[in-house]
C-alpha positions in Angstrom: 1.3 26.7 12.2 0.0 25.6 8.9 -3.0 23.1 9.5 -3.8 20.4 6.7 -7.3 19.1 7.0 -7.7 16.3 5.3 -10.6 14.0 3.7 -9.3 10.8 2.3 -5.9 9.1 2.9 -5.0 9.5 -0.4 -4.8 13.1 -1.8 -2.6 14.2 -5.1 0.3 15.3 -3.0 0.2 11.5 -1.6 0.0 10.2 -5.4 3.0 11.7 -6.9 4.9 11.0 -3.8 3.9 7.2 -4.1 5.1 7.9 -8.0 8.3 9.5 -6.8 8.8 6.8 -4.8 8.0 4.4 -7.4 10.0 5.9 -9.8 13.6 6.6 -8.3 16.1 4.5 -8.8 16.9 2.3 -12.1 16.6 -0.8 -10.4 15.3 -3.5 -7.5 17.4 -3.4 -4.1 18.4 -6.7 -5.1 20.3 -6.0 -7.8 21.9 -3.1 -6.2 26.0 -3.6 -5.8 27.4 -4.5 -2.3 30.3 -2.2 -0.5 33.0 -3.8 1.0 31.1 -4.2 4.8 28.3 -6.4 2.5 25.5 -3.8 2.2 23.8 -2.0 -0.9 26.1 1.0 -2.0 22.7 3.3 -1.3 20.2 2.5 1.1 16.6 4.4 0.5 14.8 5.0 4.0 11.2 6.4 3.6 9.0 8.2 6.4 6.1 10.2 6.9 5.6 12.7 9.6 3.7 12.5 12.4 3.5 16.3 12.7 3.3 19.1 10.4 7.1 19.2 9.4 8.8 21.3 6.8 11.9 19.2 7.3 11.2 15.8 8.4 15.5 14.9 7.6 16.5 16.8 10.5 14.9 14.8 13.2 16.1 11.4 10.9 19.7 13.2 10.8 21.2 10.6 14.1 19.0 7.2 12.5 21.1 8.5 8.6 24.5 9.5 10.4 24.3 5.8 12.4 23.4 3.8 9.1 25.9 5.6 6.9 29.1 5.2 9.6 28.1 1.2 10.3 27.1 -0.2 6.7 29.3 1.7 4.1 25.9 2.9 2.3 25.2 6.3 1.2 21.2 6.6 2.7 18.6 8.6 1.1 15.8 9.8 2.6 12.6 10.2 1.2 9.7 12.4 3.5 6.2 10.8 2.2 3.0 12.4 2.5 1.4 9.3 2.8 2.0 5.5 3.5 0.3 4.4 0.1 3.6 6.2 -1.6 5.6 4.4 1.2 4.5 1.2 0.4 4.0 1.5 -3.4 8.0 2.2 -3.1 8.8 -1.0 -1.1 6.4 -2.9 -3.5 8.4 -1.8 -6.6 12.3 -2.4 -4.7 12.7 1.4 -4.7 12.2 1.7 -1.0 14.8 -0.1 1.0 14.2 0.9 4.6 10.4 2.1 6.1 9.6 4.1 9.9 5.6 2.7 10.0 3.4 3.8 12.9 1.6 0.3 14.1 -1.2 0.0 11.3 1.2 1.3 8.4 2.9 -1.4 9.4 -0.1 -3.7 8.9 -1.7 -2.4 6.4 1.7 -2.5 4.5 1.5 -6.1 4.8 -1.9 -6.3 3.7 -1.2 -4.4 0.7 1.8 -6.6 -0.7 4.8 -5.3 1.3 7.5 -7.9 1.6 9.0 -6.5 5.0 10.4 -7.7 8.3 10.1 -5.2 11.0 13.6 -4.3 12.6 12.6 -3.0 15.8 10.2 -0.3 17.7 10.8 2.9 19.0 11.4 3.0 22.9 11.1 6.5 24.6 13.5 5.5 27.5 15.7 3.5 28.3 14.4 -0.1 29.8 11.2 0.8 28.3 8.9 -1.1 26.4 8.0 -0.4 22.8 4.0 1.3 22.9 1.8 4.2 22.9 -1.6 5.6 23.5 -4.1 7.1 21.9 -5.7 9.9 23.7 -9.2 11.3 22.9 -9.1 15.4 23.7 -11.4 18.5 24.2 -10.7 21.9 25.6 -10.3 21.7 29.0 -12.9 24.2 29.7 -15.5 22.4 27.7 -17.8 20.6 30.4 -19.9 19.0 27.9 -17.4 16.2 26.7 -16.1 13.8 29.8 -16.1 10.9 27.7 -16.2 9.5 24.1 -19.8 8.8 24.4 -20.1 12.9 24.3 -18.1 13.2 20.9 -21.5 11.8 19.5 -22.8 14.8 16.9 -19.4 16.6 17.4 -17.1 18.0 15.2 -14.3 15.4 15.9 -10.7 16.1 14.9 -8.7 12.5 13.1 -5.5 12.4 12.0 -5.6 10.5 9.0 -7.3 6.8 7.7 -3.8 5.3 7.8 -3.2 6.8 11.5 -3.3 3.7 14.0 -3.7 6.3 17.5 -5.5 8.8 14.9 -8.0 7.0 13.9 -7.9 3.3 14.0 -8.0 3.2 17.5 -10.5 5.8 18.2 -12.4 4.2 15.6 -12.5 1.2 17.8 -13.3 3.2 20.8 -16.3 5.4 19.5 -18.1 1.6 18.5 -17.3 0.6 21.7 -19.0 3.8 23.0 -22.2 3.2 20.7 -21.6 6.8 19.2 -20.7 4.7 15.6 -21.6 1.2 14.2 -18.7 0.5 11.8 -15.4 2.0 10.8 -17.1 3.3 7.5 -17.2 6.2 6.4 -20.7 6.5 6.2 -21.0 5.2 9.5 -18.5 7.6 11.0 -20.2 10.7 8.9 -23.5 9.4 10.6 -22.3 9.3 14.5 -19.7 12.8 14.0 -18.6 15.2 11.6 -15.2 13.9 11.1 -12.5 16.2 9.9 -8.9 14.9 8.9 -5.7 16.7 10.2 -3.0 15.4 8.5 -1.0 15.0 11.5 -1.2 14.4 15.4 0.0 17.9 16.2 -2.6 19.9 13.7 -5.4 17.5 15.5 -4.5 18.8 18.7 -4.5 22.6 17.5 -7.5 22.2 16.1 -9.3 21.3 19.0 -7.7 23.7 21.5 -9.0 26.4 18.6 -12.5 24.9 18.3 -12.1 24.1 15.0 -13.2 20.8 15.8 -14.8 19.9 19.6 -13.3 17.1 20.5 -10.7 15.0 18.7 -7.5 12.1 19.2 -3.7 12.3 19.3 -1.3 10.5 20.3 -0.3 10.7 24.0 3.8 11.9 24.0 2.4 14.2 21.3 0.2 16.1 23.3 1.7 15.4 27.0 5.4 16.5 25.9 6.0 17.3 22.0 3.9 20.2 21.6 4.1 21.4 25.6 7.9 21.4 25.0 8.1 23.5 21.6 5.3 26.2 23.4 2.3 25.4 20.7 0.7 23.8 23.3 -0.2 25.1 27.4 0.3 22.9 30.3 -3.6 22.0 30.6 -5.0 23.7 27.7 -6.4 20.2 26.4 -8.1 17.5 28.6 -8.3 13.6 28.0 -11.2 12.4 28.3 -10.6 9.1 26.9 -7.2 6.4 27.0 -6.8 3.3 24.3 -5.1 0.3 25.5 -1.5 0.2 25.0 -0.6 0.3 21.3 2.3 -1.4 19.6 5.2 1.3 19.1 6.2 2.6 15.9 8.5 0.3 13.6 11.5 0.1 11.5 10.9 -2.2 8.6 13.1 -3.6 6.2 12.3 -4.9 2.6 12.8 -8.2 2.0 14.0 -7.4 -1.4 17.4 -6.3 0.6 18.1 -10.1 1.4 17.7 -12.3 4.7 21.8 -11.9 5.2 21.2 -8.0 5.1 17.9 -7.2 7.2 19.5 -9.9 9.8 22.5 -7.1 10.3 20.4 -4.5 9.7 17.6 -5.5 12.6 21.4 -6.4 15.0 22.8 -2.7 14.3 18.9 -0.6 14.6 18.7 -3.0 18.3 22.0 -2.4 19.8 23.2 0.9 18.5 20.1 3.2 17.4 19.9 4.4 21.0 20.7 7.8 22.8 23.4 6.6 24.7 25.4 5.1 20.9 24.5 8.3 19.4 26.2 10.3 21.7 29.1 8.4 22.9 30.1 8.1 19.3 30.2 11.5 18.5 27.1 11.1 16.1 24.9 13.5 18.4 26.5 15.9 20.9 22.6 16.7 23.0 19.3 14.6 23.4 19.7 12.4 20.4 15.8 11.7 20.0 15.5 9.7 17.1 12.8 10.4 14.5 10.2 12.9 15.0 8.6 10.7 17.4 11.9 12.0 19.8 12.4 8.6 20.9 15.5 7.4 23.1 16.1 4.4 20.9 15.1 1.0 19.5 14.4 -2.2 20.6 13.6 -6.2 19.0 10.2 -6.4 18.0 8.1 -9.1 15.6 5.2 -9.2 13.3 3.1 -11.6 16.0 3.7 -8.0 18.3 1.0 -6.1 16.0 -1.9 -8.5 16.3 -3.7 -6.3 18.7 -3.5 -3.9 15.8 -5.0 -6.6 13.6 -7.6 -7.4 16.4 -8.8 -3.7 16.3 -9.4 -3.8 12.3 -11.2 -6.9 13.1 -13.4 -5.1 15.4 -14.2 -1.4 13.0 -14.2 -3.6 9.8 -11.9 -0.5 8.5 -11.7 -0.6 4.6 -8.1 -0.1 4.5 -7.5 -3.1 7.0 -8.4 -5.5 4.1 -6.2 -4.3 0.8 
């Protein structure tokens, strides 16, 4: 597998995505034409993987199928290399619909989104909405038990916008004295950091020793890449747990109308599940939803990403303040 390492958040390919994004469609959501069940004739729904993914569609195929058979619309789906062209699109009304991880979703805000989240990803049903971050070494290296170790390390993040790539860990090396800030300077000064791209070419990295030690995100590493054989059972160790993290959101533009996102956040909570998908015919095997494979979605609001919002507080990240 292809591994994208990664220096700054916002690289070309992330510009003229942002200008794609920017640029399609001829006018704002709001002025788009409603089908007869009272929604926008096309709905735009943007993402950006959270693995290296050559076809990011296919694992949004059950959320697109469910949207187009309950609102009328036709959806088009947009695969971002980065949030900043995510946001940029929402910002100019040609992004309708948004799948954020917890600090896209903030940082969104902070940049002049207009959004209303819609609900967060579950993986099971009864569970609650949340995530870890995980920091990782090869399990045969017996010189990192602990983030304190990572200090002078080659350290594997996913990328500045990543909340369990690097906000988080961010947080976690200051609280292990290995960094002072979430600066760049300050990281470059406690560890060589090298940027991914995604969770899954972090993880590879380290069990290569490309980098020594590095952070994913926990269902990632425990089940993702176990399940598809590019990781081993036990080839990676954790040697360091975040809190709980608040689980990745749909997000609706406001531009779409308070009528709109209302139905919108009502059909994403009671029917973008597994058990929906499949005993409506719209998936016939797991139905994982988004390449986060989770089960389904459930109510969330904005006052549930404060702990996100805590943590910028905390590294003083650049991109936590616009």
């Amino acid at each position: 597998m292809k591994i994208r390492l990664r220096r700054h958040a916002m690289t070309l390919a992330a510009v003229l995505t942002g200008l794609a994004l920017v640029a399609s469609g001829c006018s704002d959501s709001k002025s788009h034409s409603l089908n007869a069940q009272g929604f926008p004739e096309t709905l735009t729904l943007a993402a950006v993987p959270a693995e290296n993914s050559a076809d990011l569609k296919a694992s949004y195929a059950p959320v697109i199928k469910l949207l187009e058979q309950e609102t009328g619309s036709k959806v088009q789906f947009k695969q971002a290399s980065d949030y900043a062209g995510v946001v940029e699109g929402i910002i100019a009304g040609n992004v309708d619909l948004a799948f954020f991880g917890p600090f896209a979703y903030v940082v969104a805000g902070i940049n002049g989104a207009k959004i209303t989240p819609l609900g967060a990803v579950v993986q099971a049903a009864g569970g609650s909405p949340g995530y870890k971050s995980y920091g990782l070494t090869k399990s045969d290296n017996a010189s990192i038990n602990g983030l304190k170790d990572f200090a002078g390390k080659k350290v594997c993040f996913v990328d500045p916008s990543s909340t369990s790539g690097f906000l988080y860990p961010t947080a976690g090396l200051i609280s292990a004295g290995v960094i002072k800030s979430g600066s760049e300077a300050d990281i470059s000064a406690g560890v060589t950091p090298i940027y991914a791209g995604a969770h899954d070419a972090s993880a590879l990295s380290i069990a290569s020793g490309t980098c020594d030690a590095g952070f994913a995100f926990d269902t990632m590493v425990d089940k993702t890449m176990i399940d598809k054989g590019d990781l081993k059972p036990g080839q990676l160790k954790t040697v360091w747990k975040s809190e709980t993290i608040a689980g990745s959101v749909f997000a609706a533009n406001n531009a779409l109308g308070t009528d709109t996102v209302e139905k919108l956040k009502t059909l994403l909570t009671t029917k973008l599940n597994a058990a929906n998908l499949k005993s409506s015919g719209i998936c016939a095997d797991e139905c994982r939803i988004t390449d986060e494979r989770a089960w389904g979605v459930v109510p969330a609001t904005d006052a549930d990403y404060n702990g996100v919002r805590k943590v910028c507080e905390i590294t003083g990240s650049k991109k936590c303040k616009g």
